[in-house]
C-alpha positions as CSV (number, residue, x, y, z in Angstrom):
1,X,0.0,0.0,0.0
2,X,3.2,2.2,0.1
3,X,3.0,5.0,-2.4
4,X,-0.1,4.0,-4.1
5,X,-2.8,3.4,-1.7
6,X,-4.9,5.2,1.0
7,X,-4.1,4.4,4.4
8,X,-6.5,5.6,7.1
9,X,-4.7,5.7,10.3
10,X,-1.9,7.5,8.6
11,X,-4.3,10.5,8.6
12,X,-4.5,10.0,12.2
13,X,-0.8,10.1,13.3
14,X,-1.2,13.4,11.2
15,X,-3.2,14.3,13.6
16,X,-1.5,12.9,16.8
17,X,1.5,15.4,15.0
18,X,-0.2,18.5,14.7
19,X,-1.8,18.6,18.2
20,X,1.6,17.9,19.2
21,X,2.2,21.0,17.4
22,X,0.2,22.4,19.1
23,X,0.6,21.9,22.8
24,X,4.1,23.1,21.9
25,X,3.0,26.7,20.7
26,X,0.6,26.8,23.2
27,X,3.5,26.0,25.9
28,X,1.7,23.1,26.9
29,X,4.9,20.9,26.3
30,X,8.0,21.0,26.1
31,X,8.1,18.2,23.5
32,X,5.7,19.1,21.2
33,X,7.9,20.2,18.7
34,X,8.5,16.4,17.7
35,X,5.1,16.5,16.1
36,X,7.4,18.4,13.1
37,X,9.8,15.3,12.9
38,X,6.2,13.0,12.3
39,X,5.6,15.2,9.8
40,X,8.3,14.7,8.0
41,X,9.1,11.2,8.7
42,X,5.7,10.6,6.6
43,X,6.0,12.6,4.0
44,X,9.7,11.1,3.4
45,X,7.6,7.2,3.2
46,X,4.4,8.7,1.1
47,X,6.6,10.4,-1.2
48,X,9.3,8.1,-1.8
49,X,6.5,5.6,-2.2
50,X,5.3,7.3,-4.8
51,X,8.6,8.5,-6.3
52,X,9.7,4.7,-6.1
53,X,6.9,3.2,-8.1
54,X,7.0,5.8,-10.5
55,X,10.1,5.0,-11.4
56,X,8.8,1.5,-13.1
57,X,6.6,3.2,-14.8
58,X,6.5,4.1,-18.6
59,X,7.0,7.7,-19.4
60,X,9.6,10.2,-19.7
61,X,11.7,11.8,-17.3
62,X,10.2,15.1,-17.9
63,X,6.4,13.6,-17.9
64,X,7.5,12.0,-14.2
65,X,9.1,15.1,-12.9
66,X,6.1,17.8,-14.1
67,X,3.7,14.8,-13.3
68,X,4.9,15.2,-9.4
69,X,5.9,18.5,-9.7
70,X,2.5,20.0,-10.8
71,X,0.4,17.6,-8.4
72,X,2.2,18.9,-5.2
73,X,2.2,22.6,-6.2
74,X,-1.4,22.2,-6.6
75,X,-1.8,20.7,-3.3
76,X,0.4,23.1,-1.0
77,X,1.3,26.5,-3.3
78,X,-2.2,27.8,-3.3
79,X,-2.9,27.7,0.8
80,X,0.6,29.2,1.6
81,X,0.8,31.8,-1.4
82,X,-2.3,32.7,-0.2
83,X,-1.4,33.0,3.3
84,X,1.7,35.1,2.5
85,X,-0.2,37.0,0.4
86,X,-3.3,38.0,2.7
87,X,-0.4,39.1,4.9
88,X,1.4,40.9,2.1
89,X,-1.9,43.2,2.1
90,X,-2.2,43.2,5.6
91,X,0.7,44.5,5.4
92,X,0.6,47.1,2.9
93,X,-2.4,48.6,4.8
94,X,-1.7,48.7,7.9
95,X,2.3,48.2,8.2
96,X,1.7,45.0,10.4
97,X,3.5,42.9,10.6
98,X,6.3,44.9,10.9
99,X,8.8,42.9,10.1
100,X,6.9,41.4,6.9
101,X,9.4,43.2,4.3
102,X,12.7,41.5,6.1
103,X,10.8,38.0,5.8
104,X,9.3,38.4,2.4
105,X,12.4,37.2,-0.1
106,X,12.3,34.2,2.3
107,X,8.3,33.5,2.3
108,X,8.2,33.2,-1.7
109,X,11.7,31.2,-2.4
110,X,10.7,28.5,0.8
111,X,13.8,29.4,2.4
112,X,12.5,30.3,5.4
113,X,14.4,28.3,7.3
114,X,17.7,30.2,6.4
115,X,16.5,32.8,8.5
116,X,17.3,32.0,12.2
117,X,20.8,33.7,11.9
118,X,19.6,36.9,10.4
119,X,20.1,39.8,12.5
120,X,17.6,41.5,14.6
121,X,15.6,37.7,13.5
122,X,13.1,37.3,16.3
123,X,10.5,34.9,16.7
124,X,7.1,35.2,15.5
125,X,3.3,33.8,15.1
126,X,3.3,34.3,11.6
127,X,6.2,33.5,9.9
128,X,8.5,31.3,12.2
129,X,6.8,28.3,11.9
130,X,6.9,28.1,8.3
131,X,10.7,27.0,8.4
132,X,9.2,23.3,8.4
133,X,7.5,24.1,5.1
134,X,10.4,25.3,3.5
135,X,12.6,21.8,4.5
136,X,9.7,19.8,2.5
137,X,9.5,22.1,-0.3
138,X,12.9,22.0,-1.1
139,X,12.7,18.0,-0.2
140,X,9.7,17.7,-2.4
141,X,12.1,19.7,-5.3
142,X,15.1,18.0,-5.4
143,X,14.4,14.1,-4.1
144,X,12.4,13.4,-7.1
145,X,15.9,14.1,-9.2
146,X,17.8,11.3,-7.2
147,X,14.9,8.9,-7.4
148,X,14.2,9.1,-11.0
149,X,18.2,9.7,-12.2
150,X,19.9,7.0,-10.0
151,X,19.9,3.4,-9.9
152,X,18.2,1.4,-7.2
153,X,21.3,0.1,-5.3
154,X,22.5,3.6,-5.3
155,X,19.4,4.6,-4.1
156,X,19.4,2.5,-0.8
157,X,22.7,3.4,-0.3
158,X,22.1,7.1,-0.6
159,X,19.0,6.2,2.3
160,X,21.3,4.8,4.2
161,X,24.2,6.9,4.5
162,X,22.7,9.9,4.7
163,X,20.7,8.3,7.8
164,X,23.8,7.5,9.5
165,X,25.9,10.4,8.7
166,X,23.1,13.5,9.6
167,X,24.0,13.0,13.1
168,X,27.9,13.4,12.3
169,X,26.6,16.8,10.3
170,X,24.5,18.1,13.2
171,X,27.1,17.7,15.5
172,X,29.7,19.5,13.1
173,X,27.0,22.4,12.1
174,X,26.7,22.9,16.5
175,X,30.3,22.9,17.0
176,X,30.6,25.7,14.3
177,X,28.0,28.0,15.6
178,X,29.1,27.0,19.2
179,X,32.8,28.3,17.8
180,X,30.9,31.4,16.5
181,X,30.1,32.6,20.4
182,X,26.4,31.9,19.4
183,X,24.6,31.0,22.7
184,X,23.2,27.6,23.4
185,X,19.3,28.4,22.3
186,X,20.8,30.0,18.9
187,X,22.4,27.2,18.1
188,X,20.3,25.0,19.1
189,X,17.8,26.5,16.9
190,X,19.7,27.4,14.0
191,X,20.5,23.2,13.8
192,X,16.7,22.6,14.3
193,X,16.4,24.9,10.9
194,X,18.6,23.7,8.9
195,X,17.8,21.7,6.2
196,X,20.7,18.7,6.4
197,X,19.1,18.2,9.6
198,X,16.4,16.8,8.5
199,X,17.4,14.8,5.6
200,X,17.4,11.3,7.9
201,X,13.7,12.2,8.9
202,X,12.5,11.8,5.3
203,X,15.1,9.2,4.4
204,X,14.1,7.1,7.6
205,X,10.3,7.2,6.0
206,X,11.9,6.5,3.0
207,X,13.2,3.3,3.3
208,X,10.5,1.6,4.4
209,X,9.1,1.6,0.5
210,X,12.3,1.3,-0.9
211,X,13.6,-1.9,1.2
212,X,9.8,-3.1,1.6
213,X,10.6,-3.1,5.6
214,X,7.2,-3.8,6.1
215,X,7.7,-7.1,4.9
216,X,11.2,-8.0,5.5
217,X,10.5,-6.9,9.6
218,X,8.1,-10.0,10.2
219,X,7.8,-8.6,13.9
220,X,6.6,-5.0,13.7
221,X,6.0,-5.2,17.4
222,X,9.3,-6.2,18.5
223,X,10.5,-3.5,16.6
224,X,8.2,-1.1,18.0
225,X,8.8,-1.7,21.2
226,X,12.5,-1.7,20.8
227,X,12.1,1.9,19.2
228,X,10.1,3.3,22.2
229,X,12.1,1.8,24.8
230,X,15.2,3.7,23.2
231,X,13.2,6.9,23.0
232,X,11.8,6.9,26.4
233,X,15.2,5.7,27.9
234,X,17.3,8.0,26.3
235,X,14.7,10.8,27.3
236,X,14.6,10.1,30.6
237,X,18.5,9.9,31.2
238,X,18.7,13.0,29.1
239,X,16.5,14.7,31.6
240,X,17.8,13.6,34.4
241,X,21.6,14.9,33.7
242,X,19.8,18.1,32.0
243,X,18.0,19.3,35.1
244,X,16.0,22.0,33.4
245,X,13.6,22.1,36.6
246,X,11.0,21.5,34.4
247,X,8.3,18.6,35.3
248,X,9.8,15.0,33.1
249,X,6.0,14.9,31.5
250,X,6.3,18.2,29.7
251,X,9.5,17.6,28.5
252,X,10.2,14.1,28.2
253,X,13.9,15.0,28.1
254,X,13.3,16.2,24.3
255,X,13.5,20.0,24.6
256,X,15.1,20.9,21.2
257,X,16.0,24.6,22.6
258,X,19.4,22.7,25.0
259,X,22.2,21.3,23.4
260,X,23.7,19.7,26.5
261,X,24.1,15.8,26.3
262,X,24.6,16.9,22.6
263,X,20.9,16.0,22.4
264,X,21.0,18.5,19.1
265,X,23.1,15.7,17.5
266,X,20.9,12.4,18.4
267,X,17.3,13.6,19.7
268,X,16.0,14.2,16.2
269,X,17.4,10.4,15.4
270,X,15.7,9.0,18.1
271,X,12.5,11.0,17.1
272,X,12.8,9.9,13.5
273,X,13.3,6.3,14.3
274,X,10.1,6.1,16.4
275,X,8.2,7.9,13.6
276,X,9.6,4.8,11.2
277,X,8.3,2.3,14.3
278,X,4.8,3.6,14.1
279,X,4.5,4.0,10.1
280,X,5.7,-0.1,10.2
281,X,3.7,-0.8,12.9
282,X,0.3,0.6,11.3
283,X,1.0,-0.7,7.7
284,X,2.7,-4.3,8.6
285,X,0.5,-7.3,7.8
286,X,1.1,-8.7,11.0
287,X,-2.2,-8.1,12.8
288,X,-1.4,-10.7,15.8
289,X,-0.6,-8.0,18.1
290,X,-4.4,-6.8,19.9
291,X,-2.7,-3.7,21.3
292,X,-1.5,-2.7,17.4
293,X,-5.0,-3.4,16.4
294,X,-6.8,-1.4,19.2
295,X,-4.2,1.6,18.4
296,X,-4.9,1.6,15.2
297,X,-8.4,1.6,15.2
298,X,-7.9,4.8,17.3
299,X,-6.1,6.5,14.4
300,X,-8.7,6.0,12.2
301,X,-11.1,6.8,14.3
302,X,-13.7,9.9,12.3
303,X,-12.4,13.0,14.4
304,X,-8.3,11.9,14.1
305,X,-8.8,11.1,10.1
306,X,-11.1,14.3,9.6
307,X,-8.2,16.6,11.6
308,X,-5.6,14.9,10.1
309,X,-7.1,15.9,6.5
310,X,-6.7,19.4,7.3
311,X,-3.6,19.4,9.2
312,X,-2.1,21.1,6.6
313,X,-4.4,24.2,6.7
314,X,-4.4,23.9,10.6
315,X,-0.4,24.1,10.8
316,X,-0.8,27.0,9.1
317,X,-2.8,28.7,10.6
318,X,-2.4,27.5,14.6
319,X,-0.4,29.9,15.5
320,X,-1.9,33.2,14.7
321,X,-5.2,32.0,15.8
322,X,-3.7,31.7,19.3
323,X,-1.7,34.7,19.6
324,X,-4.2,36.8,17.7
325,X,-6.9,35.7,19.2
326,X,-7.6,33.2,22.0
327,X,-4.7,35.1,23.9
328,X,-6.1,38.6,22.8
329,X,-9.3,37.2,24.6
330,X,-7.5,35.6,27.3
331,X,-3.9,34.6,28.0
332,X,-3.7,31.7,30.4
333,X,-0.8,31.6,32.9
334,X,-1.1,28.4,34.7
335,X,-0.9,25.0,33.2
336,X,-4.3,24.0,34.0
337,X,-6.0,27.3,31.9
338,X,-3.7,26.5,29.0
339,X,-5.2,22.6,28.8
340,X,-9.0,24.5,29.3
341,X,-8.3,26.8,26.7
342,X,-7.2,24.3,24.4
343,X,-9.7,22.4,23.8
344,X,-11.8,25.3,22.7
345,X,-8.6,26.6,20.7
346,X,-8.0,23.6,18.6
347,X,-11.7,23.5,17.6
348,X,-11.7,26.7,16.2
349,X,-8.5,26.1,14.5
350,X,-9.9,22.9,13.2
351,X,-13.2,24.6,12.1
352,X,-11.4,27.5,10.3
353,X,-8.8,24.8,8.7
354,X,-12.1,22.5,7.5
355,X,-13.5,26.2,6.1
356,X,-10.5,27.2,4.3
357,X,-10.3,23.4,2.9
358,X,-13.5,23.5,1.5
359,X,-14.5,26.8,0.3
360,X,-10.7,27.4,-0.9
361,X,-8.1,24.4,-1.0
362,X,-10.4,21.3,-2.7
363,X,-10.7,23.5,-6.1
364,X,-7.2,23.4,-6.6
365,X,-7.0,19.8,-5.4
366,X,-9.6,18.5,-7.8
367,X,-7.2,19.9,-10.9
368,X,-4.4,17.3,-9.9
369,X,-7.3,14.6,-10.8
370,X,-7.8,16.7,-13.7
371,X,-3.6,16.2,-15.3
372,X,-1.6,12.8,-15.7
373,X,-5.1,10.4,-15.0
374,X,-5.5,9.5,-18.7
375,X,-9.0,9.2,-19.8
376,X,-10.7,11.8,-17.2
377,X,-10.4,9.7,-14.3
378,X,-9.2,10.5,-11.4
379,X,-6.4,8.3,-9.9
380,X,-6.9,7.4,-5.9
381,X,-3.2,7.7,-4.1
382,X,-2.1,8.4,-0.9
383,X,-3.4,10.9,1.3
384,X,-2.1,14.6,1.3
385,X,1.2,15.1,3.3
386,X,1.8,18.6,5.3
């Protein structure tokens, strides 16, 4: 079902990830950040999947490339264009954001992420968040031409190199801002941005269709298991030698703003391979496992699948709904009015996503049926990725 067919519970870890999201934003969590690394960790198995069957396929190189090319930008250009642009007039009217003209060359080239070390950068509700969108943009541009233009044993070995080696580049990339005087939240932060960063997120979802892990792992639940008990061990002794004075269940010893431990070089590994756990555990035909079973009918339950659809928009637009509003209204200071406010905060930012998705994003969705199908039909693939 990798790469060509519609997996339900999928839509649900989307979910699970962008209330993650969330909880961060809303300081809920100190670990809500890793939501982001879900996000990509999916994309990097829906899109290879797709890449790598594609490949087999008759057609040109060209015809494969616009194919993939044209489909995505119809799915993700016209919601963030339109975002950037709304601002753009906000902008223009009333001079707010401030600081839109700085951002600008950044918002339109999806290079947002190449920001953090920009002088007088500061963080912000509109535009900071957007850094993620920029890493899968420019993943979504140039992994198609290493798919399509190299062989398959290159191919694997690409995957797995570049999984083994990103923690050797993260821990390079910190000791060179660390060298610069940067102070310990820059560069943690300007690692978190940077696009080599990431790369063993999308190649650790990657694999999975390319080595058809979920049928050379005959155990997905020992393997899951395995994965969680290395998260939550290497969390917990993180946290421990940390001492942030935080409480363990907000952080989870995953706070992505410290770089002591090194935990800038091998949380995000840690993250990704859970991520690659979960997507094998929900897609393995190995259904012997109750507790897999009762998990994933979770996932797919109506709410998870119908937030996960619209994750997309909701990522978008989490943010400024909370600062702009809810916290305009009323800005909780204690942990217990931040989980009331919540829930009514991630309904409105699920009913204004579902709005947005309807009146706005589904026209421009229902072209990509219209190009590549053959015959006016549209073609069923896998769900949208963020």
């Amino acid at each position: 079902m990798a790469g060509n067919g519609y997996i339900k519970s999928l839509d649900g870890v989307r979910a699970i990830a962008i209330i993650l999201v969330m909880t961060y934003h809303a300081e809920i969590t100190h670990f809500g950040w890793t939501g982001v690394q879900l996000f990509f960790v999916l994309s990097g198995f829906l899109i290879t999947g797709i890449l790598w069957n594609e490949k087999t396929r008759e057609g040109s190189l060209s015809f494969k490339l616009k194919k993939f090319w044209v489909r995505r930008s119809l799915r993700i250009f016209p919601l963030y264009f339109g975002y950037v642009i709304a601002i753009g007039i906000s902008y223009l009217l009333f001079n707010f954001p401030s600081y839109f003209e700085m951002y600008f060359p950044y918002l339109v080239s999806y290079t947002v992420n190449f920001t953090r070390l920009l002088p007088g950068w500061e963080g912000n509700p509109l535009f900071t968040h957007l850094w993620s969108l920029s890493i899968e943009e420019q993943f979504y541009l140039l992994f198609p031409l290493i798919i399509f233009l190299c062989p398959p044993k290159l191919i694997k070995f690409l995957l797995i190199a570049v999984i083994l080696l990103s923690p050797v580049f993260r821990f390079l990339l910190g000791e060179y801002y660390k060298n610069k005087g940067l102070t310990e939240d820059v560069v943690a932060n300007a690692v978190n941005f940077h696009t080599l960063s990431h790369l063993d997120a999308f190649f650790m979802g990657g694999i999975i269709p390319v080595f058809s892990l979920q049928n050379r792992i005959k155990n997905s639940r020992n393997f899951f298991l395995v994965t969680l008990a290395i998260v939550m061990g290497a969390g917990i002794i993180n946290f421990v030698f940390t001492q942030t004075g935080s409480s363990y269940w907000l952080d989870l010893g995953y706070n992505h703003w410290l770089i002591g431990n090194y935990q800038h070089v091998w949380l995000y590994s840690c993250i990704n391979l859970f991520g690659a756990s979960v997507i094998l555990l929900l897609i393995s035909p190995d259904t012997r496992w109750k507790i897999a079973a009762f998990f994933r009918k979770i996932l797919e339950s109506k709410w998870l699948v119908q937030i996960g659809k619209v994750s997309y928009g909701m990522y978008l637009f989490h943010w400024l709904i909370l600062v702009y509003v809810f916290n305009n209204i009323y800005k909780p200071e204690t942990l217990t009015t931040k989980l009331l406010m919540f829930i009514p905060y991630t309904v409105a930012v699920y009913l204004f996503s579902q709005l947005s998705y309807n009146l706005y994003e589904v026209h421009f969705i229902k072209l990509k049926d219209k190009f590549f199908t053959g015959k006016g039909k549209p073609k069923k693939e896998v769900p949208e990725v963020l």
